[in-house]
C-alpha positions as a LaTeX table, in Angstrom:
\begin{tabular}{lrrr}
\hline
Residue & $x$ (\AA) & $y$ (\AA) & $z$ (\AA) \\
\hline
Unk1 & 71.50 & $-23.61$ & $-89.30$ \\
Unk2 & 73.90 & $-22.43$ & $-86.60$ \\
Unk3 & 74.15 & $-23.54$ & $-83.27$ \\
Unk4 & 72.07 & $-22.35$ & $-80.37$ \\
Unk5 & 74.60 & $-20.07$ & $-77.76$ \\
Unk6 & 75.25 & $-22.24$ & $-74.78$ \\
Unk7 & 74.35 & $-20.57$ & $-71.62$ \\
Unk8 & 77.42 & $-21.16$ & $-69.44$ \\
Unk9 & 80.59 & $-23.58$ & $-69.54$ \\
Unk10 & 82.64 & $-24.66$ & $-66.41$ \\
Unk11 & 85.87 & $-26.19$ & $-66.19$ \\
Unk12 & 86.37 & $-27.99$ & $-62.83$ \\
Unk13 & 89.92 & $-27.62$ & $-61.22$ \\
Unk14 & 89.42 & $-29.90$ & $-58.59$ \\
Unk15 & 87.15 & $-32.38$ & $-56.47$ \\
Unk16 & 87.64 & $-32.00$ & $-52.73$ \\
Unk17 & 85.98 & $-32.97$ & $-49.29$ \\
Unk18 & 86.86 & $-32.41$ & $-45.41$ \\
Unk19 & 87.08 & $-35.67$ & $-43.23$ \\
Unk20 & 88.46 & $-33.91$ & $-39.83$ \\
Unk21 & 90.42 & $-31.58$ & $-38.05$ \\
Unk22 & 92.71 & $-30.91$ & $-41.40$ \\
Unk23 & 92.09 & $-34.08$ & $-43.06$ \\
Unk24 & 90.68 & $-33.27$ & $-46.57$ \\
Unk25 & 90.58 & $-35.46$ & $-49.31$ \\
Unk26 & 90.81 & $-34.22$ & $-53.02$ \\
Unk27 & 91.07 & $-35.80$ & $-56.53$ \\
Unk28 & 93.55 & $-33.86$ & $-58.23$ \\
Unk29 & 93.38 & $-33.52$ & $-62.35$ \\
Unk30 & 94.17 & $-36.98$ & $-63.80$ \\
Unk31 & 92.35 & $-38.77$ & $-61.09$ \\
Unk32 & 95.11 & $-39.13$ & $-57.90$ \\
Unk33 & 93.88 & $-38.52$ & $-54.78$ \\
Unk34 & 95.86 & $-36.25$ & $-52.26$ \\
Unk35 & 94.77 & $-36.88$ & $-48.55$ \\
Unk36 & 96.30 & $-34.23$ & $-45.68$ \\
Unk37 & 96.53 & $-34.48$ & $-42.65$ \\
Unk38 & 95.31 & $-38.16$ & $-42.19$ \\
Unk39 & 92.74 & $-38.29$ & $-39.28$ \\
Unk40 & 89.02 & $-39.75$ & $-38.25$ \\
Unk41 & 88.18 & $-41.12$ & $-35.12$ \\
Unk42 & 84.84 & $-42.00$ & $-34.03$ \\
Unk43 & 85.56 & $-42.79$ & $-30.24$ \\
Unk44 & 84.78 & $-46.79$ & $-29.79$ \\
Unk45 & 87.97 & $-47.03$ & $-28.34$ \\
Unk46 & 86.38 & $-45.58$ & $-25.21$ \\
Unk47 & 83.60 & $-48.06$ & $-24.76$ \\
Unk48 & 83.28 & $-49.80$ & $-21.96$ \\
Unk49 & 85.61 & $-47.77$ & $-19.69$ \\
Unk50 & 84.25 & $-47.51$ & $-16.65$ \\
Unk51 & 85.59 & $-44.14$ & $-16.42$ \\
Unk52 & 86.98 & $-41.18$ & $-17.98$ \\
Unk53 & 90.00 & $-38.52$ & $-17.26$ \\
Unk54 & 89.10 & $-35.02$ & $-17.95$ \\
Unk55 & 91.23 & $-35.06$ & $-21.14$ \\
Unk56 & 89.55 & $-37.98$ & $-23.01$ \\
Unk57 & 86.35 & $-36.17$ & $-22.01$ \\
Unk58 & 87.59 & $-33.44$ & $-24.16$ \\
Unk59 & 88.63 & $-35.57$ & $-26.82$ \\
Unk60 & 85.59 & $-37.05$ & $-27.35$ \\
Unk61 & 83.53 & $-33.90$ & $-27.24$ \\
Unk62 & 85.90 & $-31.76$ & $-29.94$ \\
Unk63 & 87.31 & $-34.85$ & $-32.03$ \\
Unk64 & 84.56 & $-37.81$ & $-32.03$ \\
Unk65 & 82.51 & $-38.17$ & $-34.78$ \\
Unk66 & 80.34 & $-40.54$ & $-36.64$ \\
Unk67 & 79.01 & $-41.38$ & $-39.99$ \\
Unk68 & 82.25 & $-41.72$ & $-41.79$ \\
Unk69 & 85.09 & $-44.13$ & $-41.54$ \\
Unk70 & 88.72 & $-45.07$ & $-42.95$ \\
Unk71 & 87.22 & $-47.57$ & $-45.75$ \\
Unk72 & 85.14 & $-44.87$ & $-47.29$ \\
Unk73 & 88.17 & $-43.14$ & $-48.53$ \\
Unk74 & 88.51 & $-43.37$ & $-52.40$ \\
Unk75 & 91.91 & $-43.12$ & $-52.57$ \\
Unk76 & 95.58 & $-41.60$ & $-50.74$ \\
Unk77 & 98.09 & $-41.93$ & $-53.40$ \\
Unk78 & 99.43 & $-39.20$ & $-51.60$ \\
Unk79 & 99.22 & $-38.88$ & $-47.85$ \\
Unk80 & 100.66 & $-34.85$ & $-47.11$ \\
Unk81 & 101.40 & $-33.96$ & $-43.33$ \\
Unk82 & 101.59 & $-30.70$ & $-41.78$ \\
Unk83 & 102.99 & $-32.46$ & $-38.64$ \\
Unk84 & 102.93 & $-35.97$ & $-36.73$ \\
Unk85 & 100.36 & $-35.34$ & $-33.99$ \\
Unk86 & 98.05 & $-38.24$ & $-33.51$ \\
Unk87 & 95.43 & $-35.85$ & $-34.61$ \\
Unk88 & 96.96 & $-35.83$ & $-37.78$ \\
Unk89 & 98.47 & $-38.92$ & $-38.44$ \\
Unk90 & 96.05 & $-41.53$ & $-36.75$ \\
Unk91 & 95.03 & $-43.44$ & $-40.38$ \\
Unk92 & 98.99 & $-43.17$ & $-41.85$ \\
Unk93 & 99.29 & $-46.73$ & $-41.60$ \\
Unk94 & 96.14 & $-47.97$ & $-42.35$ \\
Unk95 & 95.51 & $-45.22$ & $-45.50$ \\
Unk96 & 98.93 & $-47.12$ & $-46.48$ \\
Unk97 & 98.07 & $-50.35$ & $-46.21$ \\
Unk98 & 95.00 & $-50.13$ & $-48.32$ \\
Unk99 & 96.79 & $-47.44$ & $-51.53$ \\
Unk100 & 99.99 & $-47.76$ & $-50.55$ \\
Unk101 & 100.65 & $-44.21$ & $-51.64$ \\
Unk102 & 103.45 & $-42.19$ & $-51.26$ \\
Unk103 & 104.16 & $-40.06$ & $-47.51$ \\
Unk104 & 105.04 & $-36.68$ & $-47.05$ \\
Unk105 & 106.06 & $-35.56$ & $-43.86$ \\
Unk106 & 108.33 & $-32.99$ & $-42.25$ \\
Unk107 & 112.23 & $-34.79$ & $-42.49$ \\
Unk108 & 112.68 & $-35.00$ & $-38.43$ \\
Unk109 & 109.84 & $-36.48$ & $-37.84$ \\
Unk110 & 109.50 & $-39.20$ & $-40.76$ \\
Unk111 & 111.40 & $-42.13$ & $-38.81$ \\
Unk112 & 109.15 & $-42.13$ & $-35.93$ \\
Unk113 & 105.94 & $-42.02$ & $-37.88$ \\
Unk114 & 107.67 & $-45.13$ & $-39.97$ \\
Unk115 & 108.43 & $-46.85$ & $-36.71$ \\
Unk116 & 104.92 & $-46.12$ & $-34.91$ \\
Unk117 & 102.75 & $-46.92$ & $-37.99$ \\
Unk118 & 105.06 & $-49.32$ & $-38.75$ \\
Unk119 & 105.36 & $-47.98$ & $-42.70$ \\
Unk120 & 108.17 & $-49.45$ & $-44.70$ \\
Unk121 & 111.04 & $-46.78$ & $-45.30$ \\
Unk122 & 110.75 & $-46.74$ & $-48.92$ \\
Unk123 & 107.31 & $-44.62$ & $-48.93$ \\
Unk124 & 108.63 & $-42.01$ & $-46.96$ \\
Unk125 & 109.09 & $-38.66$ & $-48.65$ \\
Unk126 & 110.71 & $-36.33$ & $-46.26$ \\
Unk127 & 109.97 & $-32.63$ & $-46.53$ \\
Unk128 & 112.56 & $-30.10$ & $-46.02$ \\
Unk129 & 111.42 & $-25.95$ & $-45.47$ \\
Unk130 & 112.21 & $-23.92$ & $-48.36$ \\
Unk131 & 112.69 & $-26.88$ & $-51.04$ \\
Unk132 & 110.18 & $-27.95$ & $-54.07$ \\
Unk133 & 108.87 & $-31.15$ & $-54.64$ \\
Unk134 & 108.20 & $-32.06$ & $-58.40$ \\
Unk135 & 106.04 & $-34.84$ & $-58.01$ \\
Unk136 & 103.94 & $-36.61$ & $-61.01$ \\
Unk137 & 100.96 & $-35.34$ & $-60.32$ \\
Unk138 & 101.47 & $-31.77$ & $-58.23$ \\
Unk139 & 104.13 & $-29.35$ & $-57.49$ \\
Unk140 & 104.62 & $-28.91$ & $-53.80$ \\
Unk141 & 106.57 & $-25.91$ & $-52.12$ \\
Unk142 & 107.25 & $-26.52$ & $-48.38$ \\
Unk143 & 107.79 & $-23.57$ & $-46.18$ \\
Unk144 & 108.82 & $-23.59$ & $-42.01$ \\
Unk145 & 105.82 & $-23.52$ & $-39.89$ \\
Unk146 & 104.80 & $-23.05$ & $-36.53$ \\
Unk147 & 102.41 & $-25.27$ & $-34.29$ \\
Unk148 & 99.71 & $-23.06$ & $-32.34$ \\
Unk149 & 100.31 & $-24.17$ & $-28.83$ \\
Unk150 & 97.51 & $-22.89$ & $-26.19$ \\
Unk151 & 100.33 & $-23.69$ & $-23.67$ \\
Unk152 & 101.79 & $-20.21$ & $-25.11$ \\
Unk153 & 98.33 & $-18.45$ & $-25.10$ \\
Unk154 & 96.60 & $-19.70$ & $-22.01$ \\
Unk155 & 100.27 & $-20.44$ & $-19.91$ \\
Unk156 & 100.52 & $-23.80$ & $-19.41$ \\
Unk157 & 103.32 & $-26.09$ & $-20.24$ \\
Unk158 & 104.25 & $-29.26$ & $-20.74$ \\
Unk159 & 107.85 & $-30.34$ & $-20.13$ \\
Unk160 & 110.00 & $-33.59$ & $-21.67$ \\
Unk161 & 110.96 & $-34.35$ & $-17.98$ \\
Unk162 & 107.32 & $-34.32$ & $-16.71$ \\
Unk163 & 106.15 & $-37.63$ & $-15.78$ \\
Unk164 & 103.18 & $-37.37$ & $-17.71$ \\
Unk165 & 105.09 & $-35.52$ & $-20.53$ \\
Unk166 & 104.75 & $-35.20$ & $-24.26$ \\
Unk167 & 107.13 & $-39.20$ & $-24.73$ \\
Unk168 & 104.38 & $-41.02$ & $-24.11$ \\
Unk169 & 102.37 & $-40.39$ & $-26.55$ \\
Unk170 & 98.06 & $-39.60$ & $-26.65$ \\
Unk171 & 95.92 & $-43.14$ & $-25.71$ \\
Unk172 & 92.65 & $-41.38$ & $-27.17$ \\
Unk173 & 93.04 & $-41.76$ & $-30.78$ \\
Unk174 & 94.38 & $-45.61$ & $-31.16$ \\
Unk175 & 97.97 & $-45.02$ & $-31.80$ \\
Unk176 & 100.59 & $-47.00$ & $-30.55$ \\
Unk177 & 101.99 & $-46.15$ & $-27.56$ \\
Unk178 & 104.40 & $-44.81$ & $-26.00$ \\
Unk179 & 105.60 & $-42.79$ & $-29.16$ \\
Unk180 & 107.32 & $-39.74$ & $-29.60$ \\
Unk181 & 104.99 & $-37.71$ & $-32.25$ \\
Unk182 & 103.47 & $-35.36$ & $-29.86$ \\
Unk183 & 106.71 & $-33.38$ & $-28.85$ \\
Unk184 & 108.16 & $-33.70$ & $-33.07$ \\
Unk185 & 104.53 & $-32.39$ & $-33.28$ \\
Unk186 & 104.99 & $-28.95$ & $-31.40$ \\
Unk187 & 108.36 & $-29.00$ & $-33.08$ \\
Unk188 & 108.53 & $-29.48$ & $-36.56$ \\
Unk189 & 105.23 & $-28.23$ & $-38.07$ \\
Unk190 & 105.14 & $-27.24$ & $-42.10$ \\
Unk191 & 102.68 & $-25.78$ & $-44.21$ \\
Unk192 & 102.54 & $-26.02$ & $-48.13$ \\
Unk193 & 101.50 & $-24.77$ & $-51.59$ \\
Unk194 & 99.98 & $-27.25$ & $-53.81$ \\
Unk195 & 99.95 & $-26.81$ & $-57.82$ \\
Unk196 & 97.68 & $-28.96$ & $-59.45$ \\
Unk197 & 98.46 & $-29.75$ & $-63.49$ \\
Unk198 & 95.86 & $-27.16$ & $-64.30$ \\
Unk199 & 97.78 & $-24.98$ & $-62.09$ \\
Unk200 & 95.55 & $-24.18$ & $-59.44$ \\
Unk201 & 97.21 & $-22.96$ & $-56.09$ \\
Unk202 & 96.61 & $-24.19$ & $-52.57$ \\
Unk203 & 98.18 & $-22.58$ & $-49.68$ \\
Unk204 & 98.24 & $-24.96$ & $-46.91$ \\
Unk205 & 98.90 & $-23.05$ & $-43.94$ \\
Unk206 & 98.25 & $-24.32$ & $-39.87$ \\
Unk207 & 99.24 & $-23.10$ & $-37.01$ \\
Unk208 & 99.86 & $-19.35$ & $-35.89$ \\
Unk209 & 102.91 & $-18.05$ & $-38.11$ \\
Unk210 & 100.57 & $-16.76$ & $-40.56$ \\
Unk211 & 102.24 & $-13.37$ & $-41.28$ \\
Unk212 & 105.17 & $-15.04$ & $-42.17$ \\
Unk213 & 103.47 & $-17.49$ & $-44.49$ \\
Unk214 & 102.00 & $-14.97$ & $-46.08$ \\
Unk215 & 105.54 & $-13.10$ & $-46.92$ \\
Unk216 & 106.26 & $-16.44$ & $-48.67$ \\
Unk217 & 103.41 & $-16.95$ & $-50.75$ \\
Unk218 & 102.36 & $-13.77$ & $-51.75$ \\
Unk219 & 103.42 & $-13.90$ & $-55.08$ \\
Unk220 & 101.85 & $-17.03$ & $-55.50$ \\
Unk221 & 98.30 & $-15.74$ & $-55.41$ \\
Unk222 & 96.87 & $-19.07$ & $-54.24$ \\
Unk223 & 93.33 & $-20.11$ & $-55.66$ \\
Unk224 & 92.44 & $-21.55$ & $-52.65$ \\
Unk225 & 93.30 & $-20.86$ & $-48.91$ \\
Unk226 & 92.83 & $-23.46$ & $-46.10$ \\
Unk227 & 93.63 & $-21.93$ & $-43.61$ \\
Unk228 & 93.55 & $-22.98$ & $-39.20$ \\
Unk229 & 90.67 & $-21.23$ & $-37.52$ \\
Unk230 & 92.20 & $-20.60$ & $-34.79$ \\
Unk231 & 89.18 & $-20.70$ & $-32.16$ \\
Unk232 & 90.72 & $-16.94$ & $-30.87$ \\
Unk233 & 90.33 & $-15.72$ & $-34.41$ \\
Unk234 & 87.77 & $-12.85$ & $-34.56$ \\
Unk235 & 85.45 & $-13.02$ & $-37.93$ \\
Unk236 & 87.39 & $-9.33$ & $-38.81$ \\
Unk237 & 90.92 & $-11.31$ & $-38.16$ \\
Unk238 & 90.29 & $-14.37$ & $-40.04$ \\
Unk239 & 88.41 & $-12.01$ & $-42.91$ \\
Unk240 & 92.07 & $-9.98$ & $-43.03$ \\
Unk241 & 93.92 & $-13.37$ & $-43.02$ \\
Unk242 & 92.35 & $-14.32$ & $-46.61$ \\
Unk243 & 92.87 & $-9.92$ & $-48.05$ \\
Unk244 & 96.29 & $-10.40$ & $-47.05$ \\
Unk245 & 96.50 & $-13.50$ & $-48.72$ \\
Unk246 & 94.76 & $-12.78$ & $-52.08$ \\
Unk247 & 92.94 & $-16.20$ & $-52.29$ \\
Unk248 & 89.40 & $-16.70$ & $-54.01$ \\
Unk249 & 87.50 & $-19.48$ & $-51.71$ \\
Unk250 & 89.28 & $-19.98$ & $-48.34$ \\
Unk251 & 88.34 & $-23.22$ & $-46.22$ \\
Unk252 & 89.15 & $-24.20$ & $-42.69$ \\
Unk253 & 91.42 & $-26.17$ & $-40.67$ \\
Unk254 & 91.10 & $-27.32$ & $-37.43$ \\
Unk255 & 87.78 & $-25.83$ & $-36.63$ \\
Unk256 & 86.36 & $-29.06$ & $-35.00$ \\
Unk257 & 87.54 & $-27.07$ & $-32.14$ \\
Unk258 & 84.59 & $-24.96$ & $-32.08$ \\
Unk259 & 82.71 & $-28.04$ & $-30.40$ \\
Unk260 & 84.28 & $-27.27$ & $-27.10$ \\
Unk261 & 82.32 & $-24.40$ & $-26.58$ \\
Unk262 & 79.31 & $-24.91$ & $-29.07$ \\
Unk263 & 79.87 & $-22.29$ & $-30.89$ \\
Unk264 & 78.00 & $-22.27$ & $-34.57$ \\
Unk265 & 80.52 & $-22.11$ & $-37.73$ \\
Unk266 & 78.47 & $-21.25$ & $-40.28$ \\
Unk267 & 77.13 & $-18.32$ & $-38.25$ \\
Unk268 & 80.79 & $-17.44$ & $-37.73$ \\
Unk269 & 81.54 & $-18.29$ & $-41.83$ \\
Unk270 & 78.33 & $-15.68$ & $-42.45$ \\
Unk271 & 80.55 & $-12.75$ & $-40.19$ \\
Unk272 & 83.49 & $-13.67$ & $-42.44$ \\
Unk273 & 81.96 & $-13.36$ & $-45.58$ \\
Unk274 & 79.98 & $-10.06$ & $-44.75$ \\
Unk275 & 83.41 & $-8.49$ & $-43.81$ \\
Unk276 & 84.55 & $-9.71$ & $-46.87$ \\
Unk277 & 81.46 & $-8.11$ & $-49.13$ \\
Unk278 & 81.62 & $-5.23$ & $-46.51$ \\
Unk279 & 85.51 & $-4.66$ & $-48.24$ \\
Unk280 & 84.30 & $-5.09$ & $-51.52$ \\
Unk281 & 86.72 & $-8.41$ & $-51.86$ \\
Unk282 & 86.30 & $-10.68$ & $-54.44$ \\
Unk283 & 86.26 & $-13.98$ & $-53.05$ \\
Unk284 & 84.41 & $-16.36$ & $-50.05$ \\
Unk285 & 85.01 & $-18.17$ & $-47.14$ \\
Unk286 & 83.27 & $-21.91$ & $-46.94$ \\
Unk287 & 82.54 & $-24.05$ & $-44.09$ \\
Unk288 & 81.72 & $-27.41$ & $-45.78$ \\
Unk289 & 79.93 & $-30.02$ & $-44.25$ \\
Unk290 & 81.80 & $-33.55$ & $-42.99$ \\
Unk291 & 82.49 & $-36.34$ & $-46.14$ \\
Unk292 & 80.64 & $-34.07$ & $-48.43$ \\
Unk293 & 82.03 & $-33.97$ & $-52.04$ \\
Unk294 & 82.71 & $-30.66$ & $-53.55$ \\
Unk295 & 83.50 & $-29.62$ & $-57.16$ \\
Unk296 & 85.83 & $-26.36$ & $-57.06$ \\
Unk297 & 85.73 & $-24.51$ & $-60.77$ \\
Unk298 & 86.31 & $-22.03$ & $-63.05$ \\
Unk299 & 82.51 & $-21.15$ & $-65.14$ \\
Unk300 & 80.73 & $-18.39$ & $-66.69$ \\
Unk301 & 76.69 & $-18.03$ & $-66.41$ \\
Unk302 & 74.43 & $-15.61$ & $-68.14$ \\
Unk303 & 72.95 & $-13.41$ & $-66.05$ \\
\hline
\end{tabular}
């Protein structure tokens, strides 16, 4: 007697959730874990200040959050950065301590994260724009990026000389201070397409040079897109940001910034994807919710 027809099949290309600001976690194919962008930070620090200044009143609106912390990682053989901002980097050294993975971050930058998350030499894996990385369990391409500054957008600006200036470091986020990660921040900022050993694509891309990006991936014709929102990004611009791309699911970066003026992501995400349906594109925009686990894959249904 033959077999009954099975009504679908799936073939999952990869296991990812988002932490904060761009700090996703994903299992790549084989079981390695890949964290970016290494950042939580739940605000304790604060406790018990009497006061606060009008910048760590910021911080804890937009970056606190609760629910989640560094132990309830499952893995960083790989820890990937973008740049060094404390925002990004804040769990390096602890991440380290507990996998002691390997760390990628842009070449200028890589002795003072060593020195500040005190990170023996030896794991450092410094990234140079325009070179490929053949690593055991990914392929990664690294191409020049560009931090998005609102000093440039909203004129303000923040000089080396200044006596509150970008050398001594951020107090909010528990990284030793003084340190000089904030100015290699606003420097030397990457972004990155990932190829999994089922050769599924990530582009990688923060910050505001995303035209150019996009003239060096295009042939790449990335599965997956994450992608900074911006907070001055229109639903129409962010919509033509994954067209001109060519991606099938796009995800966020950075969009914890939304909390600084309430606004609602996945009423913004719905915009997004109604352009996108509106343009007859074949593909979706996600906004997925904090420490959630996600399985990204390939399947056919009936219908």
């Amino acid at each position: 007697m033959n077999k009954n027809y099975l009504p679908g099949a799936s073939s999952e290309a990869l296991k990812i959730r988002w932490i904060s600001v761009q700090c996703y976690e994903m299992v790549l194919p084989g079981g390695k874990v890949l964290v970016t962008d290494p950042f939580f930070w739940d605000g304790s620090n604060f406790k018990g200040q009497e006061s606060l200044n009008k910048q760590q009143e910021n911080d804890l609106k937009v970056y606190a959050q609760s629910g989640f912390s560094a132990e309830d990682f499952t893995g960083a053989d790989y820890i990937l950065l973008s740049h060094v901002h404390p925002d990004h980097s804040n769990l390096t050294g602890e991440l380290w301590n507990r996998f002691y993975g390997r760390i990628l971050v842009p070449a200028e930058a890589a002795m003072e994260l060593a020195r500040v998350y005190d990170i023996p030499y030896g794991a450092i894996v410094p990234l140079y724009p325009g070179n490929t990385y053949y690593l055991d369990d990914f392929t990664l391409k690294v191409y020049p990026g560009a931090h998005d500054s609102r000093a440039f957008r909203e004129g303000y600006f923040k000089r080396p000389g200044d006596p509150k200036g970008e050398d001594l470091g951020s107090s909010s986020f528990g990284v030793p201070m003084p340190n000089k990660l904030a100015g290699l921040g606003y420097i030397f900022c990457q972004n990155f397409l990932i190829e999994t050993k089922n050769n599924y694509r990530i582009s990688f891309s923060a910050g505001r040079d995303y035209e150019e990006h996009v003239q060096h991936v295009a042939k790449e014709r990335p599965n997956l897109m994450l992608r900074h929102r911006i907070r001055s990004y229109t639903p129409e611009y962010y919509a033509s940001q994954m067209e001109m791309m060519g991606a099938q699911l796009m995800m966020p970066l950075h969009h914890n910034n939304a909390r600084a003026s309430g606004e609602d992501l996945n009423a913004y995400f719905e915009k997004v994807n109604a352009i996108l349906q509106e343009h007859r594109y074949p593909g979706c925009a996600f906004n997925p919710e904090p420490y959630k686990w996600y399985s990204i894959a390939t399947s056919i249904q009936g219908i």
